[in-house]
mmCIF file of the N, C-alpha and C atoms, coordinates in Angstrom:
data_MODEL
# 
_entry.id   MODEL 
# 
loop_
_atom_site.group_PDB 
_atom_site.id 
_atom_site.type_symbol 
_atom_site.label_atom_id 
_atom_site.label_alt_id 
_atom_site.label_comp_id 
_atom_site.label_asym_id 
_atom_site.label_entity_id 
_atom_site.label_seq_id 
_atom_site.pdbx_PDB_ins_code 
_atom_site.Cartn_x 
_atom_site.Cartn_y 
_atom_site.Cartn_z 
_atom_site.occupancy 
_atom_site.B_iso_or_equiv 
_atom_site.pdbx_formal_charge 
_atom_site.auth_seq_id 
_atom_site.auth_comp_id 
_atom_site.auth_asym_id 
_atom_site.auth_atom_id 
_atom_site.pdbx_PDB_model_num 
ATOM 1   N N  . UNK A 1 1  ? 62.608  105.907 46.874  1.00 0.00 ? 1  UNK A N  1 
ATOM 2   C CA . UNK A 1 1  ? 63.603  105.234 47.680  1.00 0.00 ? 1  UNK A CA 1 
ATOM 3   C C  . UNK A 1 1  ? 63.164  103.807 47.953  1.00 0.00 ? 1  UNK A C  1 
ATOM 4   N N  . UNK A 1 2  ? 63.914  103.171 47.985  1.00 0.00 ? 2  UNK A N  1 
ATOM 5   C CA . UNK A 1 2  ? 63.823  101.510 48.144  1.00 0.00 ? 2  UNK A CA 1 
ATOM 6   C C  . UNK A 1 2  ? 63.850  101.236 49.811  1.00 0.00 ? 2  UNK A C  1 
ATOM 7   N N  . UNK A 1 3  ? 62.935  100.061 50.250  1.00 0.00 ? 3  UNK A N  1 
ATOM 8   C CA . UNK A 1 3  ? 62.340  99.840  51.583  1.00 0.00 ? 3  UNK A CA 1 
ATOM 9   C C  . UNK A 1 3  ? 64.055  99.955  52.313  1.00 0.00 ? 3  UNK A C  1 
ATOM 10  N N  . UNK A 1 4  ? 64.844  99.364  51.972  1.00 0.00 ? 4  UNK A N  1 
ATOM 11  C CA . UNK A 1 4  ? 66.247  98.993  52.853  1.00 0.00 ? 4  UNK A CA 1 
ATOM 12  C C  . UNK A 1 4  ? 67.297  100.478 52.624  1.00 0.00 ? 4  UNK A C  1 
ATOM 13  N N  . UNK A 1 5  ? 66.657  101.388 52.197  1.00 0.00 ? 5  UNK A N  1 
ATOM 14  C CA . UNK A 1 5  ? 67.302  103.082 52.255  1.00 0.00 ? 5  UNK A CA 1 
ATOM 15  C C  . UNK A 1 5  ? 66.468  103.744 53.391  1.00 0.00 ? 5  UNK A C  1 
ATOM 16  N N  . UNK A 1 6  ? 65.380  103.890 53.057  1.00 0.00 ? 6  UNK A N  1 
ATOM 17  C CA . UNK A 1 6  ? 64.252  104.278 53.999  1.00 0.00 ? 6  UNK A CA 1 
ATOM 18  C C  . UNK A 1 6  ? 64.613  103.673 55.522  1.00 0.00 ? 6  UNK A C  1 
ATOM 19  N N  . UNK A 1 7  ? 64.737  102.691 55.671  1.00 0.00 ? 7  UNK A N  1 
ATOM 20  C CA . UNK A 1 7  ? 65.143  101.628 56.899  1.00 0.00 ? 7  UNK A CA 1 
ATOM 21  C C  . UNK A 1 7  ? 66.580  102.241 57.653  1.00 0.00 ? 7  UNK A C  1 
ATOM 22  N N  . UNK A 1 8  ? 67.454  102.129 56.686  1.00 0.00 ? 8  UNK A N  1 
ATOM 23  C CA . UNK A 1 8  ? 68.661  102.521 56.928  1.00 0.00 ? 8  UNK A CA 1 
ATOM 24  C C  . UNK A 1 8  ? 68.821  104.321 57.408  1.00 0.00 ? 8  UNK A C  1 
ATOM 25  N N  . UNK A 1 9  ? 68.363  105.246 56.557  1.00 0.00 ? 9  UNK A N  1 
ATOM 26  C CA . UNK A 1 9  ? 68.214  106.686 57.061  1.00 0.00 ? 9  UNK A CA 1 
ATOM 27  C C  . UNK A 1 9  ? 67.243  106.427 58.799  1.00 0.00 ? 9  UNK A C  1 
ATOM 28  N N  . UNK A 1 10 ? 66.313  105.850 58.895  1.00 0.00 ? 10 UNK A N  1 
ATOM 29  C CA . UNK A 1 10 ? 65.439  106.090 60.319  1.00 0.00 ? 10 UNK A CA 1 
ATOM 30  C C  . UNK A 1 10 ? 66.887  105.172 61.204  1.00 0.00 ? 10 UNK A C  1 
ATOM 31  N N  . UNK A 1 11 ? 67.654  104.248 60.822  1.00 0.00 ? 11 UNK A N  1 
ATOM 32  C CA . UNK A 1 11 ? 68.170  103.833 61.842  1.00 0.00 ? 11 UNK A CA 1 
ATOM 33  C C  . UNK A 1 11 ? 69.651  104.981 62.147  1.00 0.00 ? 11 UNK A C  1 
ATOM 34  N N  . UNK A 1 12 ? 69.658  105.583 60.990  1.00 0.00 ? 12 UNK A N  1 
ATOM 35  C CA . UNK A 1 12 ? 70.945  106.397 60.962  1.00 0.00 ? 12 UNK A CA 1 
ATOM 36  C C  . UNK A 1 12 ? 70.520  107.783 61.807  1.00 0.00 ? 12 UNK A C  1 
ATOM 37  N N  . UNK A 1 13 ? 68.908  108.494 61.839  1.00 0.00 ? 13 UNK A N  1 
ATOM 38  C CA . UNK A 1 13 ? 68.618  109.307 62.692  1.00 0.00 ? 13 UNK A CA 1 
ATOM 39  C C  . UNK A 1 13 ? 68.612  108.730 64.079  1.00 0.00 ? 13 UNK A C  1 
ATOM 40  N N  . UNK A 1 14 ? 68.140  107.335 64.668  1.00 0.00 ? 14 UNK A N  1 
ATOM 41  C CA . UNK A 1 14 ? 67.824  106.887 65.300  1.00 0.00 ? 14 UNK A CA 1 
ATOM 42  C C  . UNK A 1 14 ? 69.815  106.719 66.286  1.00 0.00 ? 14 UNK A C  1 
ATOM 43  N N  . UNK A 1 15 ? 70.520  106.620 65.540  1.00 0.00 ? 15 UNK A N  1 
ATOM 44  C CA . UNK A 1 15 ? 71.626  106.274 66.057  1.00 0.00 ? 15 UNK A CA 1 
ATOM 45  C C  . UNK A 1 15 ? 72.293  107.856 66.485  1.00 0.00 ? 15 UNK A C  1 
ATOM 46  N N  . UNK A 1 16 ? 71.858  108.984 65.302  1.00 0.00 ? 16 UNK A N  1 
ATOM 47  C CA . UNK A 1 16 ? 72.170  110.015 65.997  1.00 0.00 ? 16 UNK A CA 1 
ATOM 48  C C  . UNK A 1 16 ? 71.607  110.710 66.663  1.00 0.00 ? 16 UNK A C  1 
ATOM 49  N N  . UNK A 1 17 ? 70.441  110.360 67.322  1.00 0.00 ? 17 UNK A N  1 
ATOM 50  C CA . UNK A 1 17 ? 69.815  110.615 68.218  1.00 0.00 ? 17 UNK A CA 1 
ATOM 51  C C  . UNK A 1 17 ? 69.976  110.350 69.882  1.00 0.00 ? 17 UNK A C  1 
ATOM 52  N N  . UNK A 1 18 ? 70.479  108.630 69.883  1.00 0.00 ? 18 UNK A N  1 
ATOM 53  C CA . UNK A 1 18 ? 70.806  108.707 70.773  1.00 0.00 ? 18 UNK A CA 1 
ATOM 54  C C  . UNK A 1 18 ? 72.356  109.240 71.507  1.00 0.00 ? 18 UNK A C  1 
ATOM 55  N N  . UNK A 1 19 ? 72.999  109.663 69.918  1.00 0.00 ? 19 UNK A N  1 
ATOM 56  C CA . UNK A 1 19 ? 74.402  110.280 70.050  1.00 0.00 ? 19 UNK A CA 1 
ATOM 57  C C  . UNK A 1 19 ? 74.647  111.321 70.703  1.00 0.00 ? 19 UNK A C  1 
ATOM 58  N N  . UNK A 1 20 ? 73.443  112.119 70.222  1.00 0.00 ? 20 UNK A N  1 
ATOM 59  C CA . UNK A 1 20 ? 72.910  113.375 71.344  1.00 0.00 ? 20 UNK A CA 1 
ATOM 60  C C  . UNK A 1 20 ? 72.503  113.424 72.176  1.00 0.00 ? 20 UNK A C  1 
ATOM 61  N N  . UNK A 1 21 ? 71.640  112.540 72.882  1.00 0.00 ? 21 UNK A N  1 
ATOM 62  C CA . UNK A 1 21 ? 70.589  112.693 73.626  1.00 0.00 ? 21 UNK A CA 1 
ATOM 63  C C  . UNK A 1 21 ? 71.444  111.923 74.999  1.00 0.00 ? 21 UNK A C  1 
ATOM 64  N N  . UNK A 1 22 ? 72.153  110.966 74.853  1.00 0.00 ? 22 UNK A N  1 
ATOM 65  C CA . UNK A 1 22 ? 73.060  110.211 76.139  1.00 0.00 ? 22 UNK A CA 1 
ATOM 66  C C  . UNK A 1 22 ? 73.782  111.028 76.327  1.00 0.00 ? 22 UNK A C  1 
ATOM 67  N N  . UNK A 1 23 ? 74.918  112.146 75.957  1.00 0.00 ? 23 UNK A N  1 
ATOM 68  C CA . UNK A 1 23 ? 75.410  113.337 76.234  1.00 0.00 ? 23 UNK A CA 1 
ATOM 69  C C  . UNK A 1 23 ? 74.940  114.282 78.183  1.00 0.00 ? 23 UNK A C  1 
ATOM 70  N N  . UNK A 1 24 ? 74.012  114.621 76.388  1.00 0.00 ? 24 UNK A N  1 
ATOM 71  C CA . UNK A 1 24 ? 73.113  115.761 77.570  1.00 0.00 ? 24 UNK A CA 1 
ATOM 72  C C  . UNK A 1 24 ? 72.155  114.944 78.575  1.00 0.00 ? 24 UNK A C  1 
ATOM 73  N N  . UNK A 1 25 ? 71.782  113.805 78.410  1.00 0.00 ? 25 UNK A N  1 
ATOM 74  C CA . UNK A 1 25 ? 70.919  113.567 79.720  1.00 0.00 ? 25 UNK A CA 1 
ATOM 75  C C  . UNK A 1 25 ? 72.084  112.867 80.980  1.00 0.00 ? 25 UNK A C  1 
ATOM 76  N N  . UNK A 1 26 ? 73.345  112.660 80.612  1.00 0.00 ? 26 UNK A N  1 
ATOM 77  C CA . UNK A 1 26 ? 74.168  112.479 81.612  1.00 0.00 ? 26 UNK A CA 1 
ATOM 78  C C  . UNK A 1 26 ? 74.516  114.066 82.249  1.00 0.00 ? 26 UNK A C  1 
ATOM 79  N N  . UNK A 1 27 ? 74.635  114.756 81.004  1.00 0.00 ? 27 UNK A N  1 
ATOM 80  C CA . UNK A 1 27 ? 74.796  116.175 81.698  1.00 0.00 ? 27 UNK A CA 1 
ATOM 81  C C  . UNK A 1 27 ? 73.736  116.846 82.955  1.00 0.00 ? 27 UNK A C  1 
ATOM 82  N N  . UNK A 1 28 ? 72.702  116.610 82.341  1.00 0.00 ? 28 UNK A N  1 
ATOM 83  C CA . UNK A 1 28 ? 71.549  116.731 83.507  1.00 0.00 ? 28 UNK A CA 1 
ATOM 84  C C  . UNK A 1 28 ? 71.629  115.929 84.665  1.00 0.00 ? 28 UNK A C  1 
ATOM 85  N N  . UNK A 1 29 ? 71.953  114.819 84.612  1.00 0.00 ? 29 UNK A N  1 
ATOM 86  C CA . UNK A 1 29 ? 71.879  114.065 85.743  1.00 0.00 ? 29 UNK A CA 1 
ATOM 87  C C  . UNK A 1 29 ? 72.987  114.555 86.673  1.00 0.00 ? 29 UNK A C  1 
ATOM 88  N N  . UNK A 1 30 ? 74.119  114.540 86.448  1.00 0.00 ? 30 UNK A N  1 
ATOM 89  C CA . UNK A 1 30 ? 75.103  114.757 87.404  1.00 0.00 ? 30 UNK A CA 1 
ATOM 90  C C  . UNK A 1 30 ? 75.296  115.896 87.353  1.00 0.00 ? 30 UNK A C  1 
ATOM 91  N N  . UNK A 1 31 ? 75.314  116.757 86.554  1.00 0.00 ? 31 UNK A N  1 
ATOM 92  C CA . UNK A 1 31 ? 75.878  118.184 86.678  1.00 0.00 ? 31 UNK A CA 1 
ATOM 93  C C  . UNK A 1 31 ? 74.595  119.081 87.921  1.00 0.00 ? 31 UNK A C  1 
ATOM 94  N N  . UNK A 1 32 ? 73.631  118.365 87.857  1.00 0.00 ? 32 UNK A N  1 
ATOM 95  C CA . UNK A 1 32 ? 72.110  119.357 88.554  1.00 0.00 ? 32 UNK A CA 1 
ATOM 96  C C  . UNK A 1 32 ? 72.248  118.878 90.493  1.00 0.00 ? 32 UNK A C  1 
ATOM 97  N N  . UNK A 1 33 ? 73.002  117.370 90.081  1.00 0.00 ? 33 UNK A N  1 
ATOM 98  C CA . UNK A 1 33 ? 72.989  116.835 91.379  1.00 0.00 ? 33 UNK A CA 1 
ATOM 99  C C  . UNK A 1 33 ? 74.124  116.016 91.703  1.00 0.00 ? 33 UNK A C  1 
ATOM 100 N N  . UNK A 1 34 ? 75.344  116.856 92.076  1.00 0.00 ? 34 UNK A N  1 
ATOM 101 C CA . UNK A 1 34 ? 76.716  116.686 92.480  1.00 0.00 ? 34 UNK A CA 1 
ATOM 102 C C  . UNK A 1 34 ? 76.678  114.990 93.810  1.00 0.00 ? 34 UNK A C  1 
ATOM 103 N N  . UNK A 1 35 ? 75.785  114.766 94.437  1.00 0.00 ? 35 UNK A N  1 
ATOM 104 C CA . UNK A 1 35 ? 75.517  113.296 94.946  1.00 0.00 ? 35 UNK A CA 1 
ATOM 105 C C  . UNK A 1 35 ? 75.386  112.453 93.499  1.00 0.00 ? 35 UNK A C  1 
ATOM 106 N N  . UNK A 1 36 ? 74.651  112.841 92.961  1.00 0.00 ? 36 UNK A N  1 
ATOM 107 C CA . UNK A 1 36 ? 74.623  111.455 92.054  1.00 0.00 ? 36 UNK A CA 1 
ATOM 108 C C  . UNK A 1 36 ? 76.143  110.906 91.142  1.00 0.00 ? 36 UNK A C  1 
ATOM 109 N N  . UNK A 1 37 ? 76.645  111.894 91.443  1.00 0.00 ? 37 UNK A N  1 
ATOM 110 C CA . UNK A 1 37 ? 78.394  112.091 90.578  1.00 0.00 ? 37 UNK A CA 1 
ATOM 111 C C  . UNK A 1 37 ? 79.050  110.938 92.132  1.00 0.00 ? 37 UNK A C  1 
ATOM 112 N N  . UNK A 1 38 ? 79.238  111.505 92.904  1.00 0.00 ? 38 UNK A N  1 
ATOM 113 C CA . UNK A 1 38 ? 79.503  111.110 93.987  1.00 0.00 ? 38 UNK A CA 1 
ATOM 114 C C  . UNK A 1 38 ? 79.569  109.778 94.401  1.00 0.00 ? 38 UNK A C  1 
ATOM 115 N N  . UNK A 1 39 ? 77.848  109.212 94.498  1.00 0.00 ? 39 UNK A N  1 
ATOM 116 C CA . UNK A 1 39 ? 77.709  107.958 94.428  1.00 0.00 ? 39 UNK A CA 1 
ATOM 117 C C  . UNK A 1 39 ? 78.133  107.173 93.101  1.00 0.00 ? 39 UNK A C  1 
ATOM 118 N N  . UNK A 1 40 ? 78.182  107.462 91.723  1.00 0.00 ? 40 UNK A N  1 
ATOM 119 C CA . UNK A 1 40 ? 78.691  106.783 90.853  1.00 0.00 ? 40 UNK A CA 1 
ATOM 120 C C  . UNK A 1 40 ? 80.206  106.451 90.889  1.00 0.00 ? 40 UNK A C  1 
ATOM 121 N N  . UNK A 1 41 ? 81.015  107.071 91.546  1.00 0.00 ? 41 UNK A N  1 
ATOM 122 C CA . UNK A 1 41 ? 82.499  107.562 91.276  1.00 0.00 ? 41 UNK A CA 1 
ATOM 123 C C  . UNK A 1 41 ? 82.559  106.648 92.487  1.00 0.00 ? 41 UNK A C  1 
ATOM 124 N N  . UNK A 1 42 ? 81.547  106.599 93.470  1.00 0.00 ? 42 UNK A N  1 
ATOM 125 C CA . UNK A 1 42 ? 81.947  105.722 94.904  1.00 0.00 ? 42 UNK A CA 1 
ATOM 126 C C  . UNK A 1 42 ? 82.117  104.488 94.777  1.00 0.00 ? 42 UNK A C  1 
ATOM 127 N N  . UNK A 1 43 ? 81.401  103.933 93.853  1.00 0.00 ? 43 UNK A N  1 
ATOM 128 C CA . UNK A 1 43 ? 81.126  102.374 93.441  1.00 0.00 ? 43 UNK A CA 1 
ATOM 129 C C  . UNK A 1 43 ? 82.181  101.578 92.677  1.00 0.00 ? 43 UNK A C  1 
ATOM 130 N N  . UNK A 1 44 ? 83.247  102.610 92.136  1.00 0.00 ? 44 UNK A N  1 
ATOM 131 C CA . UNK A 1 44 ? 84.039  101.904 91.492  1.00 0.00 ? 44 UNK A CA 1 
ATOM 132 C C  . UNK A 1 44 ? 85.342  101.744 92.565  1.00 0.00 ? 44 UNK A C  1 
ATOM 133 N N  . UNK A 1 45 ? 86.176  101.116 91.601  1.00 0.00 ? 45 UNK A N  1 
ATOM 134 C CA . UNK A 1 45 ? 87.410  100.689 92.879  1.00 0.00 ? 45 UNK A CA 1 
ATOM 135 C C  . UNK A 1 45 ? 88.609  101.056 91.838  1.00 0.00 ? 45 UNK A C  1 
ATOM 136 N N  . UNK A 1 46 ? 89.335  102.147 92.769  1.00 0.00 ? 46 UNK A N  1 
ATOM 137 C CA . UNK A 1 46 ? 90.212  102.632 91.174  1.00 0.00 ? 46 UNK A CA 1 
ATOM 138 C C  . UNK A 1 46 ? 91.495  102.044 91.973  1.00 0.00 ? 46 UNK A C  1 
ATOM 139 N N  . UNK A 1 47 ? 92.597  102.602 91.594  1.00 0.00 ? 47 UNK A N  1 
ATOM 140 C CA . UNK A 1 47 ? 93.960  101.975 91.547  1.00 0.00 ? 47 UNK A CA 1 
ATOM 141 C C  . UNK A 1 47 ? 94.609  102.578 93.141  1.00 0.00 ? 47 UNK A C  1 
ATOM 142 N N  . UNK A 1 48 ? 94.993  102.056 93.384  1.00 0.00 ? 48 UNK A N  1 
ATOM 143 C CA . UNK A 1 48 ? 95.688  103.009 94.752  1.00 0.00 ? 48 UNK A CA 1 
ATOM 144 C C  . UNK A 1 48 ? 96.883  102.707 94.861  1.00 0.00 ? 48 UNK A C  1 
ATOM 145 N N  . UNK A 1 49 ? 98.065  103.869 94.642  1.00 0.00 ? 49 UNK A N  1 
ATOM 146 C CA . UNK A 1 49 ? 99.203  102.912 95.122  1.00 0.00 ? 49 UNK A CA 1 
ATOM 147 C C  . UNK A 1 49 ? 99.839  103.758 96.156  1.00 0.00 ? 49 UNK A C  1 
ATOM 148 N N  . UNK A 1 50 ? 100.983 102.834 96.704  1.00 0.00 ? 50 UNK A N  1 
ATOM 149 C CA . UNK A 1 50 ? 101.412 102.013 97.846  1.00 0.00 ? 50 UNK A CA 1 
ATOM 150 C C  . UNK A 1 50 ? 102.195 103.868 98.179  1.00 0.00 ? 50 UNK A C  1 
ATOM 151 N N  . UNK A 1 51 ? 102.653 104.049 99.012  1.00 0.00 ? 51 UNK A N  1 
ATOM 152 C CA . UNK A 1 51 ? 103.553 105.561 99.455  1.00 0.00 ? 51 UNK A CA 1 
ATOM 153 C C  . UNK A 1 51 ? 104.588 104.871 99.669  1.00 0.00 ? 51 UNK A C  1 
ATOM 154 N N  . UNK A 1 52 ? 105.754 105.563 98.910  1.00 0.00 ? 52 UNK A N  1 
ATOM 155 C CA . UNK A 1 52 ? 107.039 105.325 98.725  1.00 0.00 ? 52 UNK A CA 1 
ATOM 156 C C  . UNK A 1 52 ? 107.519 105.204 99.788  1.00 0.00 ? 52 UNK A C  1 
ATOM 157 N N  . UNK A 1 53 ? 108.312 104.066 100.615 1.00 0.00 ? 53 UNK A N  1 
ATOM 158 C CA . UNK A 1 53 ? 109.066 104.188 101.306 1.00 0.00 ? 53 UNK A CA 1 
ATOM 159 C C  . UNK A 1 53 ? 110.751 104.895 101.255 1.00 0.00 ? 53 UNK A C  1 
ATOM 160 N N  . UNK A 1 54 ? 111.129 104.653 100.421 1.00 0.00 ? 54 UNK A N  1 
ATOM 161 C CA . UNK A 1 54 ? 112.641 105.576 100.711 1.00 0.00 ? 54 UNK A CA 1 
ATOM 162 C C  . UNK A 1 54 ? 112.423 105.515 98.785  1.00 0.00 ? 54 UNK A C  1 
ATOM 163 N N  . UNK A 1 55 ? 113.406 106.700 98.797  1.00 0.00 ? 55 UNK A N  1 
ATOM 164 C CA . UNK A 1 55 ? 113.797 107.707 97.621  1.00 0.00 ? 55 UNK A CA 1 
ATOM 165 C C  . UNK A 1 55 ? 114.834 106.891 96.999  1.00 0.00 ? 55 UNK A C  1 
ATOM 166 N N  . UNK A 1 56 ? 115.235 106.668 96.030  1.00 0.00 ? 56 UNK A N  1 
ATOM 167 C CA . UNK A 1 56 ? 116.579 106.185 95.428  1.00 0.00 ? 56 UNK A CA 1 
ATOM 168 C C  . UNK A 1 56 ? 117.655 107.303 95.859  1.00 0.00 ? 56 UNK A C  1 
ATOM 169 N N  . UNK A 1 57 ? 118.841 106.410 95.533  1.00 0.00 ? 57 UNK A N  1 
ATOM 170 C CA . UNK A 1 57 ? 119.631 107.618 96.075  1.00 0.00 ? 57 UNK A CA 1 
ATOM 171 C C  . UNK A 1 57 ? 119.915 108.613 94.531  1.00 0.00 ? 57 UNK A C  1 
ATOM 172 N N  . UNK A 1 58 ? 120.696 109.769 94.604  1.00 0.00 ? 58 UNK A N  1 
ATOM 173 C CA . UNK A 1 58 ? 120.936 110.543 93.374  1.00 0.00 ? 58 UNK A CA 1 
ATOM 174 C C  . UNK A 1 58 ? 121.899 109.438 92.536  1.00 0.00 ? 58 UNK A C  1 
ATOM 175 N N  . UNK A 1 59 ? 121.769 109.656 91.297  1.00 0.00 ? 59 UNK A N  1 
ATOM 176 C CA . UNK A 1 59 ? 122.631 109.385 90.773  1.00 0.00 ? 59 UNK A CA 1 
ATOM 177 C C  . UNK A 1 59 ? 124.681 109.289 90.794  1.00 0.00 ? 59 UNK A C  1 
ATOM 178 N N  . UNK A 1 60 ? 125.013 110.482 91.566  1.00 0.00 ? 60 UNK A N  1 
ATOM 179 C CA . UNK A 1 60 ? 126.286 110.669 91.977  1.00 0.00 ? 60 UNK A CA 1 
ATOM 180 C C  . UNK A 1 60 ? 126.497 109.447 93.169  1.00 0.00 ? 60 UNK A C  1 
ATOM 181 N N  . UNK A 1 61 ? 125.761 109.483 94.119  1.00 0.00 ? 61 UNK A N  1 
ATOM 182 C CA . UNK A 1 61 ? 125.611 108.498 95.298  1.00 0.00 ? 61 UNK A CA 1 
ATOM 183 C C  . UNK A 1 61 ? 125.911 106.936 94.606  1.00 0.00 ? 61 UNK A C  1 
ATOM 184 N N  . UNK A 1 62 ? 124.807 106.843 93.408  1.00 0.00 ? 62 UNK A N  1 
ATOM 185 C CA . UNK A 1 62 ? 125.157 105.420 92.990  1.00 0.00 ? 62 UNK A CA 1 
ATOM 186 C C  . UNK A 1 62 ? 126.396 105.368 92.528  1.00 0.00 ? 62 UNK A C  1 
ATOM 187 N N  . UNK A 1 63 ? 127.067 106.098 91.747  1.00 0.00 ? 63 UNK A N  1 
ATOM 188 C CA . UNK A 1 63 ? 128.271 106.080 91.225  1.00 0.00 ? 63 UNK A CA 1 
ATOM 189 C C  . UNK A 1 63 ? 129.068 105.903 91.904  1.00 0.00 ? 63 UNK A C  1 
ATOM 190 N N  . UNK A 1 64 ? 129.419 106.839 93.423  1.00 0.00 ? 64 UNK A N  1 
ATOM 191 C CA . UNK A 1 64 ? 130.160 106.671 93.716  1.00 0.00 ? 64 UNK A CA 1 
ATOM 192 C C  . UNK A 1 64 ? 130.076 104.973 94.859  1.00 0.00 ? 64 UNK A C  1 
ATOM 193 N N  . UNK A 1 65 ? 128.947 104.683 94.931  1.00 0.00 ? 65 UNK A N  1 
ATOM 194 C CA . UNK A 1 65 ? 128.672 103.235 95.591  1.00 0.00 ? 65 UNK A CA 1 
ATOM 195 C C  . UNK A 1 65 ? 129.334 102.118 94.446  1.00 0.00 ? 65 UNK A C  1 
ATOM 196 N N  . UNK A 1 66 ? 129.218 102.142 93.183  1.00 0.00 ? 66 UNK A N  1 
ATOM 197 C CA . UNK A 1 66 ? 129.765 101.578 92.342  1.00 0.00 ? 66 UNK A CA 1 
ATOM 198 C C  . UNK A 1 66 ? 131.433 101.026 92.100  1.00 0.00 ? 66 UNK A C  1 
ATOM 199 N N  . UNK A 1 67 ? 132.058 102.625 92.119  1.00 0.00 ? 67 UNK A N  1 
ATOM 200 C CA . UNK A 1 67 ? 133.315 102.687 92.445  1.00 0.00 ? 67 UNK A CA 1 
ATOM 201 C C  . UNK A 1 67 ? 134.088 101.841 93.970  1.00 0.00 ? 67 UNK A C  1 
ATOM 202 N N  . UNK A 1 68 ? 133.267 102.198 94.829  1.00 0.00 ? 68 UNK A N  1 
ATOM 203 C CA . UNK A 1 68 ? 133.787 101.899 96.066  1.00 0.00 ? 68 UNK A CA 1 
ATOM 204 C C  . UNK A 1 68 ? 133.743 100.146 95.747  1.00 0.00 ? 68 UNK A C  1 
ATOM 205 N N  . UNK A 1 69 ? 132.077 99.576  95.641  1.00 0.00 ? 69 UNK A N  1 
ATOM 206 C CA . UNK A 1 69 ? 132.737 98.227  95.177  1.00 0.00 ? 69 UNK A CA 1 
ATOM 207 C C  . UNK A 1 69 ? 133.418 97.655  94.573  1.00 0.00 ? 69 UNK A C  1 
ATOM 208 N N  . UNK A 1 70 ? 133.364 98.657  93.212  1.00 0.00 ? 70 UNK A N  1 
ATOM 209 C CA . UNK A 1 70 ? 134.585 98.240  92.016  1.00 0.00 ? 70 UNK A CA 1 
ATOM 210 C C  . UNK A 1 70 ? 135.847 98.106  92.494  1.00 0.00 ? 70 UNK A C  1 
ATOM 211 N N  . UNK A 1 71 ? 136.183 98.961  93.793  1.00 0.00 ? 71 UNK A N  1 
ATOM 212 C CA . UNK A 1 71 ? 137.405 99.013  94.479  1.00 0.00 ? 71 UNK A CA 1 
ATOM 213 C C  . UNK A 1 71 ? 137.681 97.914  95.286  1.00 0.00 ? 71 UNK A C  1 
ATOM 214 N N  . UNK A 1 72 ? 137.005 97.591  96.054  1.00 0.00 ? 72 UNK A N  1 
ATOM 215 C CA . UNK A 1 72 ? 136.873 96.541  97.023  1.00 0.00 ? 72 UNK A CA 1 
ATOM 216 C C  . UNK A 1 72 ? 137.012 95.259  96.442  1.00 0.00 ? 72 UNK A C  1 
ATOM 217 N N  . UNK A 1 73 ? 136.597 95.087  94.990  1.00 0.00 ? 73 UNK A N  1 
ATOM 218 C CA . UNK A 1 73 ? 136.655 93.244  94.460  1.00 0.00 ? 73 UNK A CA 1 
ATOM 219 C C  . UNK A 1 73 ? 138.058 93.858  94.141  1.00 0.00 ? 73 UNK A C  1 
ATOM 220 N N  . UNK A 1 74 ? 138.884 94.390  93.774  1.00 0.00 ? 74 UNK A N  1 
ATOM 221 C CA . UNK A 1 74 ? 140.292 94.591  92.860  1.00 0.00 ? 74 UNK A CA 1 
ATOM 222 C C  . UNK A 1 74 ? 141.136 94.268  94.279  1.00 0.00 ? 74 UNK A C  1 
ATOM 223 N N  . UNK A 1 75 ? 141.169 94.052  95.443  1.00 0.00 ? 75 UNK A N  1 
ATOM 224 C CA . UNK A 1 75 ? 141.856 94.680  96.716  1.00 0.00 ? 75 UNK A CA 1 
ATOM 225 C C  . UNK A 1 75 ? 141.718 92.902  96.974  1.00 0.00 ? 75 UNK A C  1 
# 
């Protein structure tokens, strides 16, 4: 085998090594100690949204709000 095959296979174990190995040592870390999940998940800042103030109305409601104006510009 030529120096740049040899090179290339250790970096190709080397890459699936750490393919495996970052997996399971996150698995160990948080799965053994439910705080460390905790504090990681604490640090970020996720999305929060706002609580609905009022509901749309149903669909029939708009319609018939539609009509009534449609009525009102003709008058």
């Amino acid at each position: 085998m030529s120096s740049v095959g040899t090179s290339k296979g250790v970096l190709e174990i080397c890459k699936f090594g750490v393919y495996v190995a970052v997996p399971i040592a996150l698995m160990y870390i948080f799965a053994n100690n439910s705080e460390n999940l905790n504090k990681f998940m604490g640090k970020r800042s996720y999305v929060v949204y706002p609580k609905e103030f009022l509901t749309p109305p149903p669909p029939e409601e708009l319609r018939g709000m539609a009509r009534a104006q449609k009525n009102n510009l003709r008058e």
